[in-house]
C-alpha positions, 0 to 999 in steps of 0.5 A: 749599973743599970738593970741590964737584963731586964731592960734588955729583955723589955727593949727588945721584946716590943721589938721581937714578939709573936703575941698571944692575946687575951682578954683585957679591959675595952676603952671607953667610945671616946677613948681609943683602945692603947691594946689595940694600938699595940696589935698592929705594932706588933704585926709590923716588927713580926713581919719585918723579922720573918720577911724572907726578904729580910732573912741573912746576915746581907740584909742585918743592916737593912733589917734592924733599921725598918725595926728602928723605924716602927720603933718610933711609930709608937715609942715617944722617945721625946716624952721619955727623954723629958721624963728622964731629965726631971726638972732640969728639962725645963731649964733648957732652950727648946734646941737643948731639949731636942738635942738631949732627946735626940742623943738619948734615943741614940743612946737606947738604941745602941745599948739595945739594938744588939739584941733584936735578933736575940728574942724573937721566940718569946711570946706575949700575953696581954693581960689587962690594961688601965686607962686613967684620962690621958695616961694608960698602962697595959700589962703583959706577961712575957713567956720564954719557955718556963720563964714568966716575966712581967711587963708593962707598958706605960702609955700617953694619949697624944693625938689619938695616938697611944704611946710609950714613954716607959717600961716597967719589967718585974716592978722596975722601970727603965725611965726611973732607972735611969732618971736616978743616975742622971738626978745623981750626976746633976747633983755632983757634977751639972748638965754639961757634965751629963751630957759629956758623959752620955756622948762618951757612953754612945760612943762606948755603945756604937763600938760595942754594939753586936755589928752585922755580919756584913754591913753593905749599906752604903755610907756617906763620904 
């Protein structure tokens, strides 16, 4: 099982927060500053979720998909996909690892695109960041009314551009959650094996997955 609750409130607070910012450690003049990259990030998703445009159920489907695409902005689902896999990663072709990383970015995105809509009056509070050659970690506290939840950001430095590949809520990360079940089904049963499992786990999502209320984009025949 994985952690559900926890990772749930952590995909879907990057998605959904209005942010409170304190004061936290400054990158060096070289460095860029991974906080400061997460500020209009943040702005991004907060505005696609109190666009007027956007509001009703008529505009869900429009809605989660723009908050999909600024996911992917400053998510390294790639990096994450790798990490996951651990050592079995390099013994695939160069088109098996896209097709892993493409299927488990499905994946994330079924088992929490229901929930974008269900945390959207969190706040945020950044606490302190710590930057170690090209790995950072930025620390928050998510605030749901009396609820002080721990979250941290796990980040790598690519082109200038500060990204995430894990998130650790309340000490629990979600790569490693999910690195020890992939590591176990590897173990007994092999790749393909693993791969199957993930096909019928999207499947399972996408039938599963909180629907719009009413879905009008069109859909190719």
């Amino acid at each position: 099982m994985f952690c559900k609750v926890l990772m749930s409130m952590a995909l879907a607070v990057i998605f959904s927060f209005h942010s409170n910012f304190s004061p936290v450690a400054v990158a060096t003049a070289t460095v860029p500053d991974p906080t400061e990259q997460l500020r209009p990030f943040v702005d991004k998703i907060v505005t696609i979720l109190t666009d007027v445009k956007l509001q009703g159920d008529e505009k869900c489907t429009e809605r989660r998909q723009q908050v999909m695409k600024i996911a992917h902005e400053r998510f390294d689902f790639f990096e994450m996909s790798k990490r996951v896999l651990g050592s079995q990663w390099r013994k695939l072709s160069e088109n098996e690892q896209q097709e892993f990383a493409d299927l488990f970015t499905t994946l994330l995105e079924h088992a929490y695109i229901g929930k974008i809509e269900d945390y959207s009056k969190q706040k945020v509070e950044f606490k302190d960041q710590r930057i170690k050659d090209d790995r950072a970690e930025v620390r928050t506290d998510l605030i749901d009314k009396d609820v002080v939840i721990p979250v941290s950001y796990i980040m790598i430095l690519k082109n200038q551009d500060w990204m995430v590949y894990d998130i650790v809520v309340e000490g629990v990360s979600l790569v490693r959650n999910y690195m020890e079940q992939f590591k176990e089904i590897l173990r007994k049963d092999g790749y393909a094996s693993l791969l199957a499992q993930l096909k019928d786990k999207v499947d399972e999502l996408e039938k599963a997955t909180k629907p719009c209320p009413v879905d009008i984009t069109p859909r190719e025949s």
